[in-house]
C-alpha positions as CSV (number, residue, x, y, z in Angstrom):
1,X,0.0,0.0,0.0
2,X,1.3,3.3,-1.2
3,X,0.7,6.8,0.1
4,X,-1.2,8.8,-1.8
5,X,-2.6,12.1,0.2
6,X,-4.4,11.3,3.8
7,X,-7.8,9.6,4.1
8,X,-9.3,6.7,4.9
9,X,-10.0,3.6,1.8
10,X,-11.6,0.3,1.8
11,X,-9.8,-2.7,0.4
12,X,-12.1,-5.4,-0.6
13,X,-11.2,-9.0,-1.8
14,X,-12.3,-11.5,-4.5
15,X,-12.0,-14.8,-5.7
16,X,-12.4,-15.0,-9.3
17,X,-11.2,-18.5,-9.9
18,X,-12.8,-22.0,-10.5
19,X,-12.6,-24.2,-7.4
20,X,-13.6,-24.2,-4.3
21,X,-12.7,-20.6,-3.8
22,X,-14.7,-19.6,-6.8
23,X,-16.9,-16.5,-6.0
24,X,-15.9,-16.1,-2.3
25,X,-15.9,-12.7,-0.8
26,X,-13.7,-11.1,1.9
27,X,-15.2,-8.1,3.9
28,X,-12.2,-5.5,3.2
29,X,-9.6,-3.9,5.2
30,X,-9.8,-0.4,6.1
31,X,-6.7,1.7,5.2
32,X,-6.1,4.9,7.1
33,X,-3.4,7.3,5.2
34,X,-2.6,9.8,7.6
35,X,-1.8,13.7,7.7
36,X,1.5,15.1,7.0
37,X,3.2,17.7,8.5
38,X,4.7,21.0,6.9
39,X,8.0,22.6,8.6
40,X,8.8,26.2,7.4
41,X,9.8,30.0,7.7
42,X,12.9,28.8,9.9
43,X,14.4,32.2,11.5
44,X,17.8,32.4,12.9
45,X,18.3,34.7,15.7
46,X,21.9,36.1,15.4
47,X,23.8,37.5,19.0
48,X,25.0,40.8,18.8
49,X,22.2,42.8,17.5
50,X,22.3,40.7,14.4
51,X,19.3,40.9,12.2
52,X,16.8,37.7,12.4
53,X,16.8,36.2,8.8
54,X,16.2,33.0,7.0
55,X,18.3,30.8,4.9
56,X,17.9,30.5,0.7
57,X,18.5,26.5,1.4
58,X,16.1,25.5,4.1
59,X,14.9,21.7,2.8
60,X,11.1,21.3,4.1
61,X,11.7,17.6,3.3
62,X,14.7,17.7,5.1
63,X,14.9,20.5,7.6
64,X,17.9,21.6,9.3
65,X,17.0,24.7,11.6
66,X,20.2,26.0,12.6
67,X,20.9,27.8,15.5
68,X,23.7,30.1,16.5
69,X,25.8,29.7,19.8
70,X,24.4,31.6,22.7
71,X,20.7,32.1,20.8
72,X,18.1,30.5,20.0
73,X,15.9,30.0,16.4
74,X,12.3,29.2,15.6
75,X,10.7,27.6,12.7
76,X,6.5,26.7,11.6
77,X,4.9,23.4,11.9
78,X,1.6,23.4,9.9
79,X,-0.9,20.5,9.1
80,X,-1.4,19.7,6.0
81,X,-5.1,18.5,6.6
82,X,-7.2,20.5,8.6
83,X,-8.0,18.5,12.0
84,X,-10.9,17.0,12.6
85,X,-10.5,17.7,16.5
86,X,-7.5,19.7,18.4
87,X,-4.5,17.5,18.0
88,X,-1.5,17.2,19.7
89,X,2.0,16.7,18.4
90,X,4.8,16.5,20.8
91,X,8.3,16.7,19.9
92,X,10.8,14.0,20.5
93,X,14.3,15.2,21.6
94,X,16.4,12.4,22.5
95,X,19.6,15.4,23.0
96,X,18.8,18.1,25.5
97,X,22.4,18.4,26.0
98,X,23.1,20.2,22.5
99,X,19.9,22.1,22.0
100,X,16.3,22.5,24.4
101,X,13.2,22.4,21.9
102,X,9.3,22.9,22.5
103,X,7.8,19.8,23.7
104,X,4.6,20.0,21.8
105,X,2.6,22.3,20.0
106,X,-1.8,22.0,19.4
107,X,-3.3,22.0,15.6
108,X,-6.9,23.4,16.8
109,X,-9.6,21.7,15.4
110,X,-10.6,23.0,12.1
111,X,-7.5,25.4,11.6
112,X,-4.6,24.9,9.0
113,X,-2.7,27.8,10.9
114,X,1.3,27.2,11.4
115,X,2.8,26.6,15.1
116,X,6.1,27.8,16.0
117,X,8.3,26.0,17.4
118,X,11.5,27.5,19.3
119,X,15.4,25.8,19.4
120,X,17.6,27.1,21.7
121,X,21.3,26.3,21.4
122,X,23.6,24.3,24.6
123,X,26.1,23.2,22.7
124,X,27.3,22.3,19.3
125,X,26.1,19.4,17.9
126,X,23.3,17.4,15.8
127,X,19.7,16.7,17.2
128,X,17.2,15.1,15.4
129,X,13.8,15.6,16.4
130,X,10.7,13.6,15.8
131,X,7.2,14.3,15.5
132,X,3.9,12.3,17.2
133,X,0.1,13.4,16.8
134,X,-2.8,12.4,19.0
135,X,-6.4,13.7,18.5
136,X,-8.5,13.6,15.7
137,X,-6.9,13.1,12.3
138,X,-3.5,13.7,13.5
139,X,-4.0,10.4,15.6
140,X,-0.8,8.1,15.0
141,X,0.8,10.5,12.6
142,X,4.4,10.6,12.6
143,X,7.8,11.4,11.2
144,X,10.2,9.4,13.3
145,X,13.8,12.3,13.4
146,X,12.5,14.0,10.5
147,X,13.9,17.3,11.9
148,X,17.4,18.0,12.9
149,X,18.5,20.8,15.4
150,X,22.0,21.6,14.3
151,X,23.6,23.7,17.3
152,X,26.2,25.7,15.4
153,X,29.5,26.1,17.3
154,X,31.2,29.3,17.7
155,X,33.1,32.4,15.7
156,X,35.7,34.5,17.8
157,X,36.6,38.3,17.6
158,X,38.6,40.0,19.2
159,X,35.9,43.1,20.0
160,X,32.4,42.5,19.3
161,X,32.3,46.8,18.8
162,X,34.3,49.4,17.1
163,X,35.3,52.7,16.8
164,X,36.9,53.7,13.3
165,X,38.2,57.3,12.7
166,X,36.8,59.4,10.2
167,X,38.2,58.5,6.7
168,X,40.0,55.5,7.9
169,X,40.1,51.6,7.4
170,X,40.5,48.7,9.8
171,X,40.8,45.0,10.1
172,X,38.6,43.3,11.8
173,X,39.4,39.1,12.6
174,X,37.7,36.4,13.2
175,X,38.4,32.7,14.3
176,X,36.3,29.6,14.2
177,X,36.5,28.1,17.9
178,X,37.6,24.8,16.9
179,X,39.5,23.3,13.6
180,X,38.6,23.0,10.6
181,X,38.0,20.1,8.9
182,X,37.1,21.4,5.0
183,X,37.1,24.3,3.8
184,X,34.7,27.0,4.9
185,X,34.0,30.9,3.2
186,X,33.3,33.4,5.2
187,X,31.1,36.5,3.9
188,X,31.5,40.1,5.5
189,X,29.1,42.4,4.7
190,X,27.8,46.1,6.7
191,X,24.3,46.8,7.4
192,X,24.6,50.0,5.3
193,X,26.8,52.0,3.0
194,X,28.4,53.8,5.9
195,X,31.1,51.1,5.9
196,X,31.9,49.1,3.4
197,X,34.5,45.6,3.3
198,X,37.2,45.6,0.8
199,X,37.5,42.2,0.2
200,X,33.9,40.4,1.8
201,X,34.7,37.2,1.0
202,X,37.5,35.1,2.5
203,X,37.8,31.1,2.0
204,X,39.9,29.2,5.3
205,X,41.2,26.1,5.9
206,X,42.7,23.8,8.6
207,X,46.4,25.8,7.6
208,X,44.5,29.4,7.4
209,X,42.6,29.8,10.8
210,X,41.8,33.5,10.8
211,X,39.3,35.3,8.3
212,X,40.9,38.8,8.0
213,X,38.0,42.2,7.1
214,X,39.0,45.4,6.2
215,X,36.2,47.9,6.8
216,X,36.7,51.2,5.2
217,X,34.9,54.5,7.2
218,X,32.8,56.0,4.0
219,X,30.5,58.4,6.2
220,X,29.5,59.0,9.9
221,X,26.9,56.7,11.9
222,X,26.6,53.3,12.9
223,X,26.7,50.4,11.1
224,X,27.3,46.6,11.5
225,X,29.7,44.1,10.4
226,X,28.0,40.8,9.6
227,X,30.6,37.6,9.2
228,X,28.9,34.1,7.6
229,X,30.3,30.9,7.4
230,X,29.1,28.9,4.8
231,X,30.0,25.2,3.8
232,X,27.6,22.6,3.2
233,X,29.8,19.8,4.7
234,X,31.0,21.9,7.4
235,X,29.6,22.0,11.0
236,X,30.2,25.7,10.2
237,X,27.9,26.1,7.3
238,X,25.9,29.2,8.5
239,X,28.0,30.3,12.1
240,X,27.6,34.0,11.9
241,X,28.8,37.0,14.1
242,X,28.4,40.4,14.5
243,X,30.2,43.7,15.5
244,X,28.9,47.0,16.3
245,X,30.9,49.6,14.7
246,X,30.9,53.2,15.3
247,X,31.9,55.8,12.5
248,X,33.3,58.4,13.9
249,X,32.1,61.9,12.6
250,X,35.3,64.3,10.9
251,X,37.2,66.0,13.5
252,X,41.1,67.7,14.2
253,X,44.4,66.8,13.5
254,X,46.2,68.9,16.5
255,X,49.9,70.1,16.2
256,X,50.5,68.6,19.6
257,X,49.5,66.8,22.7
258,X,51.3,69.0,25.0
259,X,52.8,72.0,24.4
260,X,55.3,74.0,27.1
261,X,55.4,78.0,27.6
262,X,58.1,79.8,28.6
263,X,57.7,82.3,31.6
264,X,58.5,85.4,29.3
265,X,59.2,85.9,25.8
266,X,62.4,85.3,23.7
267,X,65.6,84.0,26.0
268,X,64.5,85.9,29.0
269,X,65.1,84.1,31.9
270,X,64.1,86.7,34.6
271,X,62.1,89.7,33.9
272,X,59.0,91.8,34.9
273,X,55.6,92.3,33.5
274,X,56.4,96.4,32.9
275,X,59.4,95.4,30.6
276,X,59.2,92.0,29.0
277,X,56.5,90.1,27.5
278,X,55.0,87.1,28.9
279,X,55.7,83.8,27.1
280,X,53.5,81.8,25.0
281,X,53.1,79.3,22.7
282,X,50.8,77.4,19.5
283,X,48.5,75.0,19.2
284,X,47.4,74.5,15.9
285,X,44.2,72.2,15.0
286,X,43.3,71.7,11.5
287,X,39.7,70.1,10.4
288,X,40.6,66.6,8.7
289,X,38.1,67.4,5.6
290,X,36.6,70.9,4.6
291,X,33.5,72.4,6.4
292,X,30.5,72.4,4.6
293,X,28.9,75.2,7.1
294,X,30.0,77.5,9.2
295,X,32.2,75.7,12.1
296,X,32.3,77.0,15.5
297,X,35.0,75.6,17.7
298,X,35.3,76.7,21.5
299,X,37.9,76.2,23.8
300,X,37.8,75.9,27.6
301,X,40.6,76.3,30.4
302,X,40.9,73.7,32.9
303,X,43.0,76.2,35.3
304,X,43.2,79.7,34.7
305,X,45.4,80.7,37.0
306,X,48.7,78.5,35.0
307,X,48.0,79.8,31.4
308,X,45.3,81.7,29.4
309,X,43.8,80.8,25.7
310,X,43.1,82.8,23.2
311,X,42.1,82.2,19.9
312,X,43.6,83.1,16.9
313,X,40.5,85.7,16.0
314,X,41.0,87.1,19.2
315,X,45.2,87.8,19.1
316,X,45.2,88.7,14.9
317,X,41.7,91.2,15.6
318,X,42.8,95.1,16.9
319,X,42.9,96.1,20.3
320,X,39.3,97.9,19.9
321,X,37.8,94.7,18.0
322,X,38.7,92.3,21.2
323,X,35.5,91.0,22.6
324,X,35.0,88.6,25.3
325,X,32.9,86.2,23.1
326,X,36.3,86.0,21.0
327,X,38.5,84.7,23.4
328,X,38.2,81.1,23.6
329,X,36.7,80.8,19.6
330,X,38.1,79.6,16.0
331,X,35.7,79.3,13.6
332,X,35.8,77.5,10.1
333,X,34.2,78.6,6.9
334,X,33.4,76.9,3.9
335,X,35.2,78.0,1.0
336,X,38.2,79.9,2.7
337,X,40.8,76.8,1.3
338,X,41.7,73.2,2.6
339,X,43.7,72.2,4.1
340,X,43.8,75.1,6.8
341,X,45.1,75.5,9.5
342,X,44.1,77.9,13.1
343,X,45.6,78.3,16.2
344,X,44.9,78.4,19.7
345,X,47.6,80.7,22.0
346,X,48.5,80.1,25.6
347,X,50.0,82.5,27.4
348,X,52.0,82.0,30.4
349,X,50.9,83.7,33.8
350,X,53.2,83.6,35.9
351,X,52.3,80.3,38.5
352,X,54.0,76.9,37.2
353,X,51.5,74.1,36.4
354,X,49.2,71.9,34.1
355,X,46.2,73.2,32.6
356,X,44.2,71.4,29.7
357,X,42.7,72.6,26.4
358,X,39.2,71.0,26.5
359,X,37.2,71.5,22.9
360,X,33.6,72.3,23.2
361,X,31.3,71.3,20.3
362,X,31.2,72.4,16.5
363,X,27.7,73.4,15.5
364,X,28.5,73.0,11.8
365,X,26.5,70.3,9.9
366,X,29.3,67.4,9.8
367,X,30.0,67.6,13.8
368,X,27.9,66.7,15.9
369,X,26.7,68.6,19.0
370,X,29.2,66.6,21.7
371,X,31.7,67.3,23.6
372,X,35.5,65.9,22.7
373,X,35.3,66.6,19.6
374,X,39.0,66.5,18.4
């Protein structure tokens, strides 16, 4: 007797021959094809603020739902008859030790809608689950490990978030967490255009255990790096991992990190404030790409009692020009040249010590309103 679709069918028997079995009747046998059962829309759950996604080679008549280390994924059961009474079907796990998986989920009488079932990973390894109705219809139907769990094991990076400078590239690794045993490529890819990778795709093997990224910085924001394994006869074949990266807005090359100011002027060792100047000295910070507004920068004195600032605008403007609101500000115009280069002054007064520049915030439209800026 061969499957056909589900339902119920009579066999019936007859004797056609001469003899003494000629004409002789049987009273039939009653055949009872059961239900199938449809497994679909698998959805991996990556760590890391990864996106939840399918796969393009999910099998329904052999399903693999794979799950990624430290997550969990979920995939539809659905009946394929509509049940003539709410039916359960419980779900065999014979290894609890690589992956925990929903017991048992309820076809309600009458309703063809999918039930979800949830895989959540222990540790790598195979699992193969089997399905068992009662109720109804569904009474007796099976498919004896017709599902396998596949716990994926794990990728390694160094830093599962980044910070890249403005207009600058770095390489990001990663390591599978145990050997190889074929070879397996790995796909890198961003979330948006803000970063890109230079070379996405990377193929390693037992004698080339790191998968190297570069990510270029293309424009400000946050983006992700996304790294897949695939291999079909790899226990790899769809690990994945994620890293947050942050792309840092433009900002300032400065001249230097510390800069030293003489007590007065010129080779004056000793001197008064009636006849010699007081020292000073530079600090030059130039924008690492050209304005595209109107770029306020302001400075602020961490002890004013060691050493005043003042900003270029302030020391080139005349005597009678000086305002307060000029003292501690460069600003940045579109249009005036780039590279360029403007300066803040400190001028000694008088007391040995430390004090620190600290930048306030630009206000034009590539830097953002934070503090630290350069």
């Amino acid at each position: 007797v061969s499957y056909v679709r589900a339902g119920t069918a009579c066999l019936s028997f007859a004797v056609t021959s001469k003899g003494n079995y000629d004409s002789v009747y049987s009273g039939g046998v009653t055949v009872i094809a059961l239900p199938d059962f449809k497994v679909a829309d698998l959805i991996i759950t990556p760590t890391n603020n990864g996106v939840p996604h399918g796969i393009p080679d999910f099998s329904a008549s052999r399903p693999i739902a794979y799950v990624q280390a430290g997550s969990y994924s979920t995939f539809t059961i659905t009946p394929t008859e509509v049940p003539s009474a709410d039916a359960t079907i419980t779900i065999s796990n014979p290894y609890p030790h690589v992956a925990v998986v929903t017991a048992s989920i309820t076809f309600l009488r009458g309703s063809l809608a999918p039930q979800m079932v949830t895989v959540r990973h222990v540790t790598p390894g195979d699992a193969s689950l089997s399905l068992l109705g009662s109720g109804g219809n569904y009474e007796g139907a099976a498919w004896p490990n017709g599902i396998i769990a596949r716990a994926l094991p794990s990728l390694l990076t160094p830093h599962l978030s980044l910070v890249i400078e403005y207009n600058s590239n770095q390489n990001v690794s990663f390591t599978p967490s145990t050997a190889l045993a074929v070879p397996v490529t790995f796909t890198g890819t961003t979330s948006n255009a803000l970063a890109r990778v230079t070379h996405p795709s990377v193929v390693l093997s037992a004698g080339n255990p790191v998968a190297l990224f570069e990510v270029q910085h293309h424009s400000p924001g946050v983006s992700r790096l996304t790294v897949v394994a695939t291999g079909t006869d790899s226990e790899y074949h769809y690990a994945e991992l994620n890293v947050d990266l942050a792309l840092n807005f433009p900002g300032f090359e400065v001249s230097a990190l510390t800069i030293h100011v003489q007590r007065w002027q010129g080779n004056v060792l000793a001197g008064t404030t009636v006849s010699n100047a007081v020292g000073y000295n530079d600090l030059y910070l130039s924008p690492n790409e050209e304005p595209d507004s109107l770029t306020d920068l302001n400075v602020d004195n961490t002890d004013d009692s060691v050493a005043t600032f003042r900003s270029q605008i302030w020391v080139e403007a005349i005597t009678a020009a000086r305002t307060t609101a000029m003292e501690s500000l460069l600003q940045f115009f579109p249009g005036e040249g780039f590279p360029v280069s403007k300066y803040i002054r400190a001028y000694h007064t008088g007391v040995v010590g430390t004090a620190e520049m600290v930048f306030g915030s630009p206000v034009g439209k590539r830097w953002p309103l934070v503090s630290g800026c350069c």
